[in-house]
C-alpha positions in Angstrom: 56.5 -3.3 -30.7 56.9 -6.3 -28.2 54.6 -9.5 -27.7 54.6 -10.7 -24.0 53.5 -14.1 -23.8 52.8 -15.9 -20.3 52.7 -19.4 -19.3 52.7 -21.8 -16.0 50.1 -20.2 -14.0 47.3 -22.7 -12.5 46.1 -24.1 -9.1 48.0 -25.4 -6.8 47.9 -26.3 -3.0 49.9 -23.9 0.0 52.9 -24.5 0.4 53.2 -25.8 -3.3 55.3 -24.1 -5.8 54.6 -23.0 -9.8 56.9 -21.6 -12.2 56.1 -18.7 -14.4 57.5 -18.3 -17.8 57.1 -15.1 -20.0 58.6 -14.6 -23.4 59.0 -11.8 -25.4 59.0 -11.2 -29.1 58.7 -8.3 -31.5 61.6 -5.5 -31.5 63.9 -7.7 -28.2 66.8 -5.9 -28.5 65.3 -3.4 -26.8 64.9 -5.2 -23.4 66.3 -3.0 -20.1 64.1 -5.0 -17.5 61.6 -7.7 -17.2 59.3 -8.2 -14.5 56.5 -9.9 -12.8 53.1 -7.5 -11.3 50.6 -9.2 -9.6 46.6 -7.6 -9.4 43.8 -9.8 -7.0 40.4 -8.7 -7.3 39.5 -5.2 -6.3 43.1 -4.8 -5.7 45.8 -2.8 -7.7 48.2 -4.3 -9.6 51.2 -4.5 -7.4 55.0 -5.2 -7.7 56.5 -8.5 -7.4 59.9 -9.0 -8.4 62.3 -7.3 -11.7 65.4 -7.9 -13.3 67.2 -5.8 -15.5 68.2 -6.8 -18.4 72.2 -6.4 -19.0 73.3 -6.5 -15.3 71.0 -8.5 -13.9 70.2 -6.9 -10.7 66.8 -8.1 -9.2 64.2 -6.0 -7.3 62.2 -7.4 -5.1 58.8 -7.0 -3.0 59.1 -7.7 1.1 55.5 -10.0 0.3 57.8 -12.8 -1.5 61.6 -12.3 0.0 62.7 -15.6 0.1 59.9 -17.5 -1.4 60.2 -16.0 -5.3 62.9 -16.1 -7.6 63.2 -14.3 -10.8 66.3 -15.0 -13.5 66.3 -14.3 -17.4 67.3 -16.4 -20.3 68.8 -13.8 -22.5 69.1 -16.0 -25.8 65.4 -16.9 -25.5 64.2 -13.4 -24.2 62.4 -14.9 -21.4 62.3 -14.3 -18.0 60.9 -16.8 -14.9 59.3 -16.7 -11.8 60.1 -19.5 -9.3 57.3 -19.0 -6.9 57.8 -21.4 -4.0 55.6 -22.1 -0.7 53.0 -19.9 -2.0 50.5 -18.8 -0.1 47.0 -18.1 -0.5 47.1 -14.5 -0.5 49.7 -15.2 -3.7 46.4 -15.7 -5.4 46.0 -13.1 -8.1 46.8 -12.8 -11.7 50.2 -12.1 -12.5 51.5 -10.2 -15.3 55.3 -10.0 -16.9 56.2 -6.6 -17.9 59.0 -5.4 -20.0 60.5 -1.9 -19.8 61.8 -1.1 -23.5 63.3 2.7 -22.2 66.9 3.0 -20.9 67.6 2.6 -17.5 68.7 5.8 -15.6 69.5 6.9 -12.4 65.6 7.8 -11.2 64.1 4.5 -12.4 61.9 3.1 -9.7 61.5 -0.9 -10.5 58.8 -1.0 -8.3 56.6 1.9 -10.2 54.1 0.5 -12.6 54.5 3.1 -15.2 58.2 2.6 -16.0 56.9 -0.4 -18.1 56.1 -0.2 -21.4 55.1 -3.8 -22.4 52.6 -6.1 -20.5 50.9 -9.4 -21.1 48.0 -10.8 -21.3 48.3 -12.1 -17.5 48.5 -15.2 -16.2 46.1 -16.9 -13.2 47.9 -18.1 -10.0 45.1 -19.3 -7.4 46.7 -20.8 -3.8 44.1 -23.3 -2.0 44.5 -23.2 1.9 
């Protein structure tokens, strides 16, 4: 099993920036990809940005090219997301999600189902 554990989420102003931090514990060796979903109310929970694990390619979505930046501190089993000039329809709880399964050639980063580990979420709200 794997513990995900969220932190940095909070209010902050457009055009303001937050940084997410999610750590993982439990059976880490495991770790292919870490990732960042984000779900507003009456929405689904949608893809924000990934990054795998050994390679470190990143994934992201077109809603925060440029503005978002994910990275990974392997020793510490944590991944971030940078999340600058945020805008108010950032607002939405945001969850880190690891993906304990090998990579192969049909994995789709964006896909919520190819994760197998979530946490607890954490809440991002963007005043206009």
């Amino acid at each position: 099993q794997v513990q995900l554990v969220e932190s940095g989420g909070g209010l902050v102003q457009a055009g303001g920036s937050l940084r997410l931090s999610c750590a993982a514990s439990g059976r880490t060796f495991s770790i292919y990809a870490m990732g960042w979903f984000r779900q507003a109310p009456g929405k689904e929970r949608e893809f924000v940005r990934t990054i795998s694990w050994s390679g470190g390619s990143t994934y992201y979505a077109d809603s925060v090219k440029g503005r978002f930046t994910i990275s990974r501190d392997g020793a510490k089993n944590t991944v971030y997301l940078q999340m600058d000039s945020l805008k108010p329809e950032d607002t939405a709880v945001y969850y880190c999600a690891l993906r304990g399964r090998r990579i192969g050639n049909s994995w789709s980063p964006r896909d919520v189902n190819e994760y197998d580990y979530w946490g607890q979420g954490t809440q991002v709200t963007v005043s206009s």
